[in-house]
C-alpha positions as CSV (number, residue, x, y, z in Angstrom):
1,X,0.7,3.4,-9.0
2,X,2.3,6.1,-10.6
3,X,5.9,6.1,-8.2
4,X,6.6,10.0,-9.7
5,X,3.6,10.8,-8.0
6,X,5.3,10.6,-4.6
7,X,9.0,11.9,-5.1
8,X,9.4,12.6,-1.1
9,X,9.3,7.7,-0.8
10,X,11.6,7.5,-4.5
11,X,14.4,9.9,-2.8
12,X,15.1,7.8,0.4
13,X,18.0,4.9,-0.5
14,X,16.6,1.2,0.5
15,X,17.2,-2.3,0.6
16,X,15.2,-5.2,-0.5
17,X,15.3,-8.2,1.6
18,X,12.3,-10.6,0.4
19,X,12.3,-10.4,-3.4
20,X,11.4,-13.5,-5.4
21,X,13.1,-12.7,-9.0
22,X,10.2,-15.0,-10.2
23,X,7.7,-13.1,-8.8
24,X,8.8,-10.6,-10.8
25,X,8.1,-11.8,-14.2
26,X,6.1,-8.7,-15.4
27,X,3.4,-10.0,-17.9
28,X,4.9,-8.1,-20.5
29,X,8.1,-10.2,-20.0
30,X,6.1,-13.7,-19.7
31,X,4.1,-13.3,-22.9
32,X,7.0,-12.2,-24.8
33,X,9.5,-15.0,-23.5
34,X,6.5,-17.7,-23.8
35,X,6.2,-16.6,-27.7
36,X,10.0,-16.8,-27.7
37,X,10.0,-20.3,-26.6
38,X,7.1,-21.9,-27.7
39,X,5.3,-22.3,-24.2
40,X,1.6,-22.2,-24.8
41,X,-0.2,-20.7,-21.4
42,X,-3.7,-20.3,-20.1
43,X,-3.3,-16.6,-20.7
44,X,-3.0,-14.9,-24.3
45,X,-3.2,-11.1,-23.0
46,X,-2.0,-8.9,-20.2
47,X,-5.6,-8.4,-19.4
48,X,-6.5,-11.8,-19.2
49,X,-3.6,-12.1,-16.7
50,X,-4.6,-9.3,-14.7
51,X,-8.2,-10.6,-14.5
52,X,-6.3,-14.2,-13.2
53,X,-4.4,-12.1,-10.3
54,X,-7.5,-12.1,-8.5
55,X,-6.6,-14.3,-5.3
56,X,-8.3,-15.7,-2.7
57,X,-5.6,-17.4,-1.1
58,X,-1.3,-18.3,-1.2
59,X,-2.3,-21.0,-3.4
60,X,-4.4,-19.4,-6.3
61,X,-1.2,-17.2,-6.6
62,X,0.8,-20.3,-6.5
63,X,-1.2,-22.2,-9.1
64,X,-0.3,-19.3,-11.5
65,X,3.3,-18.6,-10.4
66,X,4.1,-22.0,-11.1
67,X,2.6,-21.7,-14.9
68,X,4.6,-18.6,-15.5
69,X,7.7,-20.3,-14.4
70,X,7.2,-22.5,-17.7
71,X,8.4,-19.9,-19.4
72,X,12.1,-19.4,-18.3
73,X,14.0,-21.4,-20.0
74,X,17.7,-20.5,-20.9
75,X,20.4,-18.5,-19.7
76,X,19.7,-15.4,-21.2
77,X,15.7,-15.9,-20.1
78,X,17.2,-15.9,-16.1
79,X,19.1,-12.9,-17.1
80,X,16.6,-11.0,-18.1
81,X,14.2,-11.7,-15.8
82,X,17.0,-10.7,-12.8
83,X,17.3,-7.5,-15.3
84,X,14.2,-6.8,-15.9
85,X,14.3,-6.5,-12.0
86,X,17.4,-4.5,-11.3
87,X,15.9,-1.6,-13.8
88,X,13.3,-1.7,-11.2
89,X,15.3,-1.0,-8.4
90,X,17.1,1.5,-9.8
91,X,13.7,3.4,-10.3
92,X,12.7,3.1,-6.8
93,X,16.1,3.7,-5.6
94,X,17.0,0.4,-4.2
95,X,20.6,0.2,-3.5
96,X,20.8,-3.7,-2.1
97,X,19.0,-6.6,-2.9
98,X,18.9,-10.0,-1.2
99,X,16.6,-12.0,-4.2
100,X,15.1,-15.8,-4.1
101,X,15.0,-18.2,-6.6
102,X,13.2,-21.4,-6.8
103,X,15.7,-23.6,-8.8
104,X,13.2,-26.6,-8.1
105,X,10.8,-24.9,-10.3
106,X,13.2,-25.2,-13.4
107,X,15.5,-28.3,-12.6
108,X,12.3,-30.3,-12.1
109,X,11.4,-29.1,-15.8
110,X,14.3,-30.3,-17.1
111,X,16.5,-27.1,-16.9
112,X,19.8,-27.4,-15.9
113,X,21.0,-25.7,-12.4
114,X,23.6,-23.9,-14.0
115,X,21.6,-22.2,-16.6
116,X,19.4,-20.6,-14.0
117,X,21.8,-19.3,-11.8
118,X,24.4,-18.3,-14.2
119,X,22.0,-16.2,-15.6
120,X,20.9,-14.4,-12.7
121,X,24.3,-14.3,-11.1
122,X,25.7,-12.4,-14.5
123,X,22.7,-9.9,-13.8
124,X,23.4,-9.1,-10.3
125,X,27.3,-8.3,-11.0
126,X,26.8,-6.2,-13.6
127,X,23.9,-4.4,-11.3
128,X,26.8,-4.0,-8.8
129,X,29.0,-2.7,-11.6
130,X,26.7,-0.8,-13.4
131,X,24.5,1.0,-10.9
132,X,26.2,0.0,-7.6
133,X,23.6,-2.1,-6.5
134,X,25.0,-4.6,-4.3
135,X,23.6,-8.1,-3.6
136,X,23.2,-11.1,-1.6
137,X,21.4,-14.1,-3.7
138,X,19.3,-16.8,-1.4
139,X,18.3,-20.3,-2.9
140,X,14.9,-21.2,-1.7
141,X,13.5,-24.8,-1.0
142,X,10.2,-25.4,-2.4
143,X,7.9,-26.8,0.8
144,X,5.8,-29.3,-0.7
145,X,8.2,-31.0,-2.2
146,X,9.9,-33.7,-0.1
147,X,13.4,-32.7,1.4
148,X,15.3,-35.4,-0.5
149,X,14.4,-33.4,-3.7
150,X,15.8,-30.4,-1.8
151,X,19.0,-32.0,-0.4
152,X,19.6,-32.9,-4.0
153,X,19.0,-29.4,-5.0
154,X,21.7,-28.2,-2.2
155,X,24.2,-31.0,-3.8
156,X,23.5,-29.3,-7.4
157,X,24.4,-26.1,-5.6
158,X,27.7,-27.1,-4.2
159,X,29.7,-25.7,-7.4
160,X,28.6,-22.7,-7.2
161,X,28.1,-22.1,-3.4
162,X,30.1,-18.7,-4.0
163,X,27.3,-17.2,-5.8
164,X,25.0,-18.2,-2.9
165,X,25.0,-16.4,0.8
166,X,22.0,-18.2,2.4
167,X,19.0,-21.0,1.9
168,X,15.5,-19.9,2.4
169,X,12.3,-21.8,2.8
170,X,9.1,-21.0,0.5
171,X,5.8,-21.5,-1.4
172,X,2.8,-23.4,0.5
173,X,3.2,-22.8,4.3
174,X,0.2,-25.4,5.1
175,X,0.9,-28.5,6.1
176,X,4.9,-28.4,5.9
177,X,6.2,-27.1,8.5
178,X,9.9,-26.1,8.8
179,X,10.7,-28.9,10.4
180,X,10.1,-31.0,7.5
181,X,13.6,-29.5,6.4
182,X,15.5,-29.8,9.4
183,X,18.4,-32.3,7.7
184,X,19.0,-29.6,4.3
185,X,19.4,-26.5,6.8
186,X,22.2,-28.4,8.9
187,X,23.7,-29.4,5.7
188,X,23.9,-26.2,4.2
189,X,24.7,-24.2,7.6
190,X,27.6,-26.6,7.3
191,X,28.6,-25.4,3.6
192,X,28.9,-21.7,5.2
193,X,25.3,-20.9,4.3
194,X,23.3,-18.8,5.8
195,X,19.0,-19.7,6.5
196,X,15.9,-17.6,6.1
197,X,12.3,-19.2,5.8
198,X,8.9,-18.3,5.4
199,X,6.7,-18.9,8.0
200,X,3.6,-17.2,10.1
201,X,2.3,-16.2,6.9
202,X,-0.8,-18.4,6.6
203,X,0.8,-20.6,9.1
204,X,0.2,-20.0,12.8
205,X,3.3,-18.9,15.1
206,X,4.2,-22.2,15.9
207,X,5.8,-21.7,12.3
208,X,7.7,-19.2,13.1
209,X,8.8,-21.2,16.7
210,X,9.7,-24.1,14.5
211,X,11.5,-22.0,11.8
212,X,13.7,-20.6,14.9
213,X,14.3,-23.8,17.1
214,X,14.4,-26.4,14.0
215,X,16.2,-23.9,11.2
216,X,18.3,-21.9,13.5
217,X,17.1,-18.6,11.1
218,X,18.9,-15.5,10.9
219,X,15.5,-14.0,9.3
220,X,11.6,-14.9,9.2
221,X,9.8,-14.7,5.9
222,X,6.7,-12.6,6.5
223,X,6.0,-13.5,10.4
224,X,3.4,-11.3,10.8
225,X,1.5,-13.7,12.9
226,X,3.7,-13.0,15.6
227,X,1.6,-10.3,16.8
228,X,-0.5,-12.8,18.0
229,X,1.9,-14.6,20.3
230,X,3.3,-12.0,23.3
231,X,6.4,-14.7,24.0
232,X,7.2,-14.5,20.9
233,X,7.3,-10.6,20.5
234,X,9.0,-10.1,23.8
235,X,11.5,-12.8,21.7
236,X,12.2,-11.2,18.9
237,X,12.5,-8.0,20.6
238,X,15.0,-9.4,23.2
239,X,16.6,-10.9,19.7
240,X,16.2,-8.5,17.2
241,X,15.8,-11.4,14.9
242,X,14.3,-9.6,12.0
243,X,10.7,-10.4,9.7
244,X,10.8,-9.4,6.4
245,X,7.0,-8.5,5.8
246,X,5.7,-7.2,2.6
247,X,2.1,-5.5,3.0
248,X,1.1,-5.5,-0.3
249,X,1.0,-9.2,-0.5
250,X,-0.4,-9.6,2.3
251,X,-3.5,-7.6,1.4
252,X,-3.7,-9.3,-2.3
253,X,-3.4,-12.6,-1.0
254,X,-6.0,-12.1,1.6
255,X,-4.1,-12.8,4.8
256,X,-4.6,-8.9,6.1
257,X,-8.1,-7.9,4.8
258,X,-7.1,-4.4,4.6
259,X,-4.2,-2.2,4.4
260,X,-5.7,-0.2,7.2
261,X,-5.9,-3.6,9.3
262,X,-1.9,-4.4,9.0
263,X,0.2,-5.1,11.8
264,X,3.4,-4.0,11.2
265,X,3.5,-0.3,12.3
266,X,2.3,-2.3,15.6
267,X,5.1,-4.6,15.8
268,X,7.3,-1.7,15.0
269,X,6.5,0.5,17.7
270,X,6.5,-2.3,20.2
271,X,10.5,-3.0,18.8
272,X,10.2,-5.7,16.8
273,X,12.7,-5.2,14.0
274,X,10.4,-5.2,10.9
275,X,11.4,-4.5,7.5
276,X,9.2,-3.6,4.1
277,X,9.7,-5.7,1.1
278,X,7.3,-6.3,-2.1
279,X,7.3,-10.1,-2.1
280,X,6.2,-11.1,-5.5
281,X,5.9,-7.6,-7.0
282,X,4.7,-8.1,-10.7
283,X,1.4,-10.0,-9.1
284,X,0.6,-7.9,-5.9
285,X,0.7,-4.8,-7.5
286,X,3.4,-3.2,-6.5
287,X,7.4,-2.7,-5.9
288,X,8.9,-1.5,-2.6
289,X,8.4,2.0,-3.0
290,X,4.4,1.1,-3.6
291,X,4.5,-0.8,-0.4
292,X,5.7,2.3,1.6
293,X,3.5,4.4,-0.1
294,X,0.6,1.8,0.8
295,X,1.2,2.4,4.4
296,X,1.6,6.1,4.5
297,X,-1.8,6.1,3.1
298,X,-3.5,3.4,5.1
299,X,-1.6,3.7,8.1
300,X,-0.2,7.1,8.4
301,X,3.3,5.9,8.3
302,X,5.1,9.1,9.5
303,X,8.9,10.1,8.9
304,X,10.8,8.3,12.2
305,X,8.9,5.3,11.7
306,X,9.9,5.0,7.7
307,X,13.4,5.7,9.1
308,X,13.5,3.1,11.2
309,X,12.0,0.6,8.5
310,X,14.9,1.8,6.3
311,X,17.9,1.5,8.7
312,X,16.2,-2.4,10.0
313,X,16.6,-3.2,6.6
314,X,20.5,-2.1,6.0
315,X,21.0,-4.0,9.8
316,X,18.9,-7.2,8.8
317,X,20.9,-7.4,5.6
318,X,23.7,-9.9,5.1
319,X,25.5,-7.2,3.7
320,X,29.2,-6.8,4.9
321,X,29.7,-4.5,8.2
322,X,31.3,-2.1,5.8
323,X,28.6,-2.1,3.2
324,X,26.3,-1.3,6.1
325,X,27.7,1.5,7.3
326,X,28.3,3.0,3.7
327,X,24.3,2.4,3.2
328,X,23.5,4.4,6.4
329,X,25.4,7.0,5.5
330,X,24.0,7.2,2.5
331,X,20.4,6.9,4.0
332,X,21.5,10.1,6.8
333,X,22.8,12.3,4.1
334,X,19.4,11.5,1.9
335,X,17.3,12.6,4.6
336,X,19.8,15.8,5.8
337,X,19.5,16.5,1.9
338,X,15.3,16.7,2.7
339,X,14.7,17.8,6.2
340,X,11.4,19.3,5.8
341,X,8.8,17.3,6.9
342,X,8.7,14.5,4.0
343,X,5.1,12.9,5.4
């Protein structure tokens, strides 16, 4: 999608809460940094890579997510993919960001902790200093792997825990649940962390139960199986505990089967506090301001309700109070600046 096409969605200041920088390794990026380093992939052309984003399920994206990964391999490559990123958000107006990384995809090749994170953490202050863009950076735990690996990845953490605000929980929901990773999420909640995980994506809502009870989150991952469960709803109403749902990927990945089928306006309108995100962005087609724009076309999203998607996001944020309140300002005098009717 062309974003130019609809100014009314790029004028409107937002906040990006489910991000995963590797999910942003446009293939323009990939090919370039595998000729770089000498990684031989299944795919020689951006069309043959487009042709392999045809998935039927989490996992086929998986399969591929995890080949691309191969790619990254020094500091300056984790720069640049954050970078690559942050030019992104400053196109769609983004003015915070709370990314994921998957160190466990790297370390387990062989590439030191330090290089990946000090190579995204140089790109996110000089997005702050550059462009104002603040940000919060969350290390995620890769679910199939066993939790020892990811209690050692918390220990490799430890020296640079103030580069890190929270742990998060990703790739395969099946069979591992979150309480698989009960032990690391005490652990870090004890080194000042804070915990999001994925779960009622392709899960059920038991998931989402178990990510609340066993992780103690401050966020769910997608949840959009909640609508299913009216405990939980009347829950996360009562809690304002916040899902960070991204609709493109949930169409591309095949676990809405249409735009025009999504659930979110739903759980918004019975006060859930959901927020739009873009997930994985360079494979489902999209960036945040392509997600909005998907749902004003499928689902009508009128002016109050993408106000209200804007200001859940600044309030789901870990963001400081007064970073908050700057952001809704910022968000009020964007939409006084455009009162006519923007939908």
């Amino acid at each position: 999608m062309a974003i130019t096409t609809y100014p009314w969605l790029l004028a409107l200041p937002k906040v990006e809460l489910h991000i995963h920088l590797e999910g942003s390794l446009e293939p323009e990026l990939m090919l370039s940094l595998a000729r770089k380093n000498g990684i031989q992939l299944p795919f020689n052309t951006i069309g043959q890579l487009y042709e392999a984003y045809r998935f039927s399920c989490l996992q086929d994206f998986l399969n591929i997510y995890y080949q691309a990964t191969q790619v990254l391999i020094t500091q300056q490559d984790f720069y640049d993919l954050t970078w690559h990123y942050i030019k992104k958000c400053q196109q769609h107006n983004i003015i915070h960001i709370e990314p994921f990384f998957d160190p466990q995809a790297h370390t387990q090749r062989g590439i030191a902790f330090s290089t990946v994170i000090k190579g995204i953490a140089t790109a996110l202050t000089e997005a702050n200093k550059h462009f104002g863009i603040s940000s919060k950076l969350i290390m995620c735990f890769l679910r199939h792997l066993n939790e020892s690996d990811a209690l050692k990845t918390l220990k490799q953490a430890e020296p640079f825990l103030d580069l890190i605000t929270a742990v998060g929980l990703d790739s395969s929901e099946k069979n591992h649940p979150p309480e698989k990773f009960t032990q690391v999420f005490s652990k870090a909640k004890s080194l000042g962390l804070l915990t999001v995980a994925h779960a009622g994506e392709e899960g059920s809502t038991t998931h989402i139960w178990s990510a609340i009870n066993a992780l103690s989150v401050s966020r769910i991952d997608h949840g959009i199986k909640a609508i299913e469960d009216p405990k939980l709803i009347r829950y996360l109403v009562d809690t304002q505990l916040p899902l960070t749902i991204c609709p493109l990927s949930n169409v591309k990945l095949a676990i809405v089967p249409d735009m025009s089928r999504h659930c979110i306006l739903d759980l918004l309108e019975k006060g859930v506090c959901v927020t739009v995100n873009s997930d994985d962005p360079a494979y489902f087609g999209g960036y945040l301001t392509d997600n909005f724009y998907a749902l004003s076309q499928s689902l009508h999203l009128t002016q109050i309700q993408t106000h209200k998607l804007l200001v859940n996001s600044i309030h789901a944020s870990f963001a400081e109070n007064h970073r908050k309140q700057a952001m809704l300002a910022q968000l009020t005098h964007s939409l006084n600046a455009n009162k006519h009717d923007l939908l």
